[in-house]
Each structure stands twice: as C-alpha cells, then as structure tokens.
C-alpha positions in Angstrom: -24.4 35.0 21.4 -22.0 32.0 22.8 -19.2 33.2 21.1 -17.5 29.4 21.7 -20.2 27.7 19.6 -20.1 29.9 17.0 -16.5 29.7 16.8 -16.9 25.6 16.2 -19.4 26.1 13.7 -17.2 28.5 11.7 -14.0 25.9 12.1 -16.9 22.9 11.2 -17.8 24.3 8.4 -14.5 25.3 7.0 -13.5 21.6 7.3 -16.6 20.6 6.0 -16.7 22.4 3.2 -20.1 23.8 3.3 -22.5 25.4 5.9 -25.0 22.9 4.7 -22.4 19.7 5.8 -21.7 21.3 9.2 -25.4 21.9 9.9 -25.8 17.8 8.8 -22.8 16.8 11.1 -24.6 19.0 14.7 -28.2 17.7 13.7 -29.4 21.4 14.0 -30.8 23.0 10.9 -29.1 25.1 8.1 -30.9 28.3 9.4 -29.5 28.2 12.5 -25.9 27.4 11.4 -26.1 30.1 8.7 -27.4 32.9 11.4 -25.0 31.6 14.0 -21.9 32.6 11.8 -24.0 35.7 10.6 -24.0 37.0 14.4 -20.3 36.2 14.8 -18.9 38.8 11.6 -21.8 40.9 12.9 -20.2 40.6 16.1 -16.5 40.9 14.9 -17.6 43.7 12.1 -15.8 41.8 9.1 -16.8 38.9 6.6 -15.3 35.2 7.8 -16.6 33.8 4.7 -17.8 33.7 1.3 -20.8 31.6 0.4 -21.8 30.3 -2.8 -23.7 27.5 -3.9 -20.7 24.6 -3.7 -18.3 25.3 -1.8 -17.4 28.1 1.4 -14.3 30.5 0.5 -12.4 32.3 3.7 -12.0 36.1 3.0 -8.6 37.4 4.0 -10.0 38.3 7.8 -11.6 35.0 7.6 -8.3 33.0 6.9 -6.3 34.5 10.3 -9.6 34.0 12.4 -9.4 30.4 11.3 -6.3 29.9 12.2 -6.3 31.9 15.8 -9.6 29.7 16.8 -7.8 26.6 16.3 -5.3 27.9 18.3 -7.9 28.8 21.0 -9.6 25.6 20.5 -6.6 23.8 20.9 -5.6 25.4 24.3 -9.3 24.5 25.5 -9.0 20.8 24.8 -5.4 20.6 26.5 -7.3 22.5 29.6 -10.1 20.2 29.4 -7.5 16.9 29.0 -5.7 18.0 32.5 -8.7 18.6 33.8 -10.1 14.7 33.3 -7.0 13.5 34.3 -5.1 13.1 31.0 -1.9 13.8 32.1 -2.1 12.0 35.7 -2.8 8.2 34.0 -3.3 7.2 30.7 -7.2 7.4 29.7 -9.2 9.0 26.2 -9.3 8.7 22.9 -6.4 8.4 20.9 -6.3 9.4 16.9 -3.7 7.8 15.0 -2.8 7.8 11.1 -0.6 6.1 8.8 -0.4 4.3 5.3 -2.5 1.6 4.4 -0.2 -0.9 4.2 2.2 0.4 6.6 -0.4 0.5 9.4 -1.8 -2.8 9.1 1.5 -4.5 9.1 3.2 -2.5 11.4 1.1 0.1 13.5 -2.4 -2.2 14.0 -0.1 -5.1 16.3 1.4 -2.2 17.8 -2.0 -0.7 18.5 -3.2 -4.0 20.1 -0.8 -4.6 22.6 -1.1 -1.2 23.3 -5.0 -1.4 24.2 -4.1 -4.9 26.0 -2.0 -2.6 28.2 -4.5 0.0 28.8 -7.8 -0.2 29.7 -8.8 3.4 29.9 -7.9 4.2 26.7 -10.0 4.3 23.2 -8.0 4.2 19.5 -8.9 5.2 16.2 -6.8 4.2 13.2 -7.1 6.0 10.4 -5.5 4.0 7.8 -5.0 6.4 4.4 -2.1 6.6 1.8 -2.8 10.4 2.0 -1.4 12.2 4.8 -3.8 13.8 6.4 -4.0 17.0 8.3 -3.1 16.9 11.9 -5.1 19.7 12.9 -7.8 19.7 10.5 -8.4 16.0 10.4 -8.3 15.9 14.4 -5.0 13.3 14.7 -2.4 12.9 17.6 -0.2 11.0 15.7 0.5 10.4 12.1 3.5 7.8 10.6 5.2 9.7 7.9 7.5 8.0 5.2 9.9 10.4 3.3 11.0 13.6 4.3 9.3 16.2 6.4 8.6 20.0 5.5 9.9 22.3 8.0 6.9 23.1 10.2 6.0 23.6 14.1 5.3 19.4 14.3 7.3 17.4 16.3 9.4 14.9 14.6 10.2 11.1 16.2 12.8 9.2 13.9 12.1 5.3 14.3 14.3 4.2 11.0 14.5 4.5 7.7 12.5 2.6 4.4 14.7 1.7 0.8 12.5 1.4 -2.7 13.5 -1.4 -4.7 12.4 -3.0 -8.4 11.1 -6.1 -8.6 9.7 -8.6 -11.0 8.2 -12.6 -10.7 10.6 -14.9 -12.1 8.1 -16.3 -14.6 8.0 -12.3 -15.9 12.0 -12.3 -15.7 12.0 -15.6 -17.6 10.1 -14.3 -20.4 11.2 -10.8 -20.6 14.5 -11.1 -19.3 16.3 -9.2 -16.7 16.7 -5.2 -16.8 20.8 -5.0 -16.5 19.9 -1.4 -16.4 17.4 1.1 -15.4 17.3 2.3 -19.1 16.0 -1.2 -19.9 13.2 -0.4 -18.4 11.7 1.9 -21.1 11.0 -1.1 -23.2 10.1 -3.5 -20.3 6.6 -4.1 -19.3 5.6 -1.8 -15.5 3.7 -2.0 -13.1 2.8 1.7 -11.4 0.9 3.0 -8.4 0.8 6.5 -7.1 3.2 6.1 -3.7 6.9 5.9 -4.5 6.4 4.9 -7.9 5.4 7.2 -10.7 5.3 7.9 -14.5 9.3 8.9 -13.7 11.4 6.6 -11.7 14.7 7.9 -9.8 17.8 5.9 -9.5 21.4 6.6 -8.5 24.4 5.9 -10.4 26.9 3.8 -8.8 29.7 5.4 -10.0 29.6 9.0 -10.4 26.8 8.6 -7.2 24.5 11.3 -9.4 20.8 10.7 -9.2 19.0 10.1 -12.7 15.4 9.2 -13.9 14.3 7.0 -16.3 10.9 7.5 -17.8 8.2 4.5 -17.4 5.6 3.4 -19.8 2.9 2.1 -17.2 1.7 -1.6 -18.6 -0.6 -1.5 -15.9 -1.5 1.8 -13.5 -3.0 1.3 -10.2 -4.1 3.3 -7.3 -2.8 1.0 -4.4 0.4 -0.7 -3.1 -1.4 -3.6 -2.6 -2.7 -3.7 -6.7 0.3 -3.1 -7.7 1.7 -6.4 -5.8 -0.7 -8.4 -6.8 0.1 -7.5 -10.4 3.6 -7.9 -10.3 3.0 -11.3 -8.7 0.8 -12.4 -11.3 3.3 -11.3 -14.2 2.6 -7.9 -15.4 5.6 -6.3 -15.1 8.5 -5.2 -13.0 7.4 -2.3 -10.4 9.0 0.1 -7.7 7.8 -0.9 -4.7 8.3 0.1 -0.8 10.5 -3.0 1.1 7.8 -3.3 3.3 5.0 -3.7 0.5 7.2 -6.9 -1.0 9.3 -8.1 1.8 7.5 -11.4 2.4 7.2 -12.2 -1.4 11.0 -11.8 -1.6 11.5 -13.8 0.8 9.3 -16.7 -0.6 11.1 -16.2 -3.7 7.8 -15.1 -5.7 9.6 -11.9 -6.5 13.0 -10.7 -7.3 14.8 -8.2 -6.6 16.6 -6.1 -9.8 18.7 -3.0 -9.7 19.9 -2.7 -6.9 23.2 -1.5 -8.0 21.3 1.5 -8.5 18.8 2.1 -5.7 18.8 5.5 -4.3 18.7 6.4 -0.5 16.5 5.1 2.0 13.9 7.7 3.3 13.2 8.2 6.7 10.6 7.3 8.8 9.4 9.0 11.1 6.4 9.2 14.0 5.0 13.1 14.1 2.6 14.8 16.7 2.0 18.4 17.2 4.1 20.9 19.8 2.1 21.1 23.0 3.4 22.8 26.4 2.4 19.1 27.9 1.8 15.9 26.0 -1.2 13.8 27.8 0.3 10.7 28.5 -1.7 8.4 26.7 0.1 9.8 23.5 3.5 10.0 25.3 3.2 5.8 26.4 2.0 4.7 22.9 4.8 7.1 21.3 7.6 5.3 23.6 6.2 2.2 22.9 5.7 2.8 19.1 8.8 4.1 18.7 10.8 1.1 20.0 8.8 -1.4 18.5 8.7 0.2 14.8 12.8 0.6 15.5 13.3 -3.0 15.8 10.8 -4.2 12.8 11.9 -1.9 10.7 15.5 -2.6 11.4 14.5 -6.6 11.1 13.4 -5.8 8.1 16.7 -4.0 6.7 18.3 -7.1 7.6 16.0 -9.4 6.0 
C-alpha cells in the first residue's frame, strides 16, 4: 500500500465531500478510491470515515488523522518547494484570495505588476466574498477585512476600511435626508450580505456607545456591487464599504449621510499561514502588496 497516496485520497475526499467527487477529480474509478481508503483504516486498525449516500462524515479517529496528514502534507510540499529552488529565486504558483470587489480594484493591478516583475512565477486569484480556507482551499495568501480570530495564521496589517451610509441625491430629494440613524426604520434600504445586514450598528457621538437600528430591506441583494447599482439608481440609502462607493462619491452620484455616527474602521489585513521558511515568491509579493495596499488605502482615507 503507498501509504502517501492513500493519505491524499483520504484529505481529497474530505474536501470533496464525497469518495465519488475525489475519484472524478484523479480520473481513477470509484472502486479504487473506495479500496484505497479501505486498506489505509485496515492498515491503521480504526474507521477514518463514515459513508453514506450524500455526504462522507470523519469518525472521532478520522478527525485527528485529518488534521496530522495536512500537517505531514504540508511539511512535504515546503521540502519539495526548497528542493525546486523556491526559496533561492522567486518561481511557482502562487494562490491568492480576497473579496470580489476588493480584489479587482485593489489586489488584480497589484497582481500585474507583480507578474511584469517576475517571470517565473504563475498566479491564481481567487476572487470570493467568502473567506475561504487557507489550508483546505490550498491559498498562500488571503486579504481579510474586519477582525481576525485568534489562530496559528500570520497576520500583515496594511490599513484600515470605514462603512458609511449613502443615498443618490435624487433618492435624498424625494425622501429627504435621515438626520438620524432611527430615521432609517421608515426610509427606503438597500441591503447586501457584507457589512450590511437586517441590523445596522452605529456609534453615538456623545456617550460614544454603540447601538443598532433595525432595517426594513426595500431591496436585498447578494453582492456589493448590486447593492451599488441600486442605490445609484434610487432605491434606497445603504451601508456600504468606502471602497465599494468611493468613486461615486466623488462624482457626486452619491452622498454620504450619518456620519456623525459611523462606528470604527476595521482593519485590514494580509494573512498567510506560519511556516519555518516562507518561499520567496510569497515573501516579494507580500512586501510589495503590503506597501502598495498601505498607500491606496490610505489615498483612499483621505479622499
């Protein structure tokens, strides 16, 4: 039994889901996938898994096997990565992640320049507004917005990012202003699933105590970019990221409301996972990344 390649097959189809996806994604058949991870808990004497006819549960066993092979598998990439040279010049494939909006306006130019700059090296950007998994989804580097859980990642701080409310002037016009967040309640919205939900959080001047208000969506969307679009065209006022409206605000086609009673900025940070040595493809586009996102985003503060 190769004990490695039953090892990937287990980890495959964990993150696939299913033996029957893993056996799809090696081109070998179901069979042979099935009897591979058979021969491994043979091998080991315990159950890795449960099957069943949707979906592949981890027993107990199989949970802290999971977890130690990644580890393994981990170690054997960052051999194989010195090995080809990784950490002598900067060649491979590089996996990045970050929101959808956020990465085209920010991370793709970045991204550019940096391939301009270095021939030897490949990038994938993986452009999501859910944070994926650095381990399971196979991703150097992610751009988080907000605050991080405590975990064993490692954490570069490039700025920070401020929600605002914001309306057309045709919608202001009609409606008239909200004076206060409570106004709100009885003002047409615009909400997407990001910084904006169902409840909205704002900060009293005064007493500097946070509060929520709770929103009546006019309109729900699943996208930043929707919900822009909406609020350009009139729908309502929304709670948007700077970044998502910055250029509208600037052209005038929206305004800015309440901001007497915005709450903190979040941070903003570029994450990658603890490694004894980090290959320097990641550690020249993390310098570079780092300096260019510090002075857009602090452009962007002072736009």
């Amino acid at each position: 039994m190769d004990r490695l390649e039953a090892m990937s097959i287990v980890l495959l189809a964990v993150e696939k889901g299913s033996m029957t996806a893993a056996a799809k994604e090696l081109n070998i058949p179901l069979p042979t996938v099935s009897r591979k991870i058979s021969d491994l808990e043979a091998h080991l004497g315990t159950k890795l898994l449960q099957r069943s006819t949707r979906k592949l549960t981890l027993t107990d066993a199989g949970a802290s096997y999971v977890e130690g092979v990644k580890r393994i598998m981990e170690q054997i990439n960052e051999v194989e990565r010195t090995a080809s040279g990784e950490y002598n010049r900067p060649r491979g494939e590089l996996v990045l992640t970050a929101p959808f909006l956020f990465g085209q306006k920010y991370i793709l130019p970045i991204v550019t320049d940096f391939l301009g700059s270095f021939p030897e090296i490949n990038v994938r950007l993986l452009l999501s507004d859910r944070n994926l998994h650095l381990y399971d989804d196979h991703v150097d580097m992610a751009v988080r917005l907000g605050a991080l859980p405590d975990s064993s990642m490692i954490a570069t701080r490039v700025g920070t990012m401020d929600t605002l409310v914001c309306a057309s002037p045709e919608l202001l016009a009609s409606h008239g202003t909200a004076k206060h967040p409570r106004d709100l309640e009885k003002l047409p919205c615009v909400i997407f699933a990001g910084p904006a939900t169902t409840t909205w959080t704002f900060r009293e001047p005064r007493a500097k105590r946070d509060f929520t208000v709770d929103i009546t969506a006019r309109l729900s969307v699943t996208s930043a970019e929707a919900a822009l679009q909406a609020t350009l065209r009139n729908t309502g006022f929304c709670r948007l990221y700077r970044y998502h409206c910055a250029d509208a605000l600037r052209a005038g086609t929206l305004v800015q409301v309440l901001s007497d009673f915005d709450v903190d900025p979040i941070p903003v940070h570029l994450i990658h996972a603890a490694r004894s040595q980090m290959p320097l493809k990641m550690r020249v586009f993390l310098d570079l990344a780092a300096s260019q996102l510090r002075a857009a985003l602090s452009n962007l503060k002072a736009g």
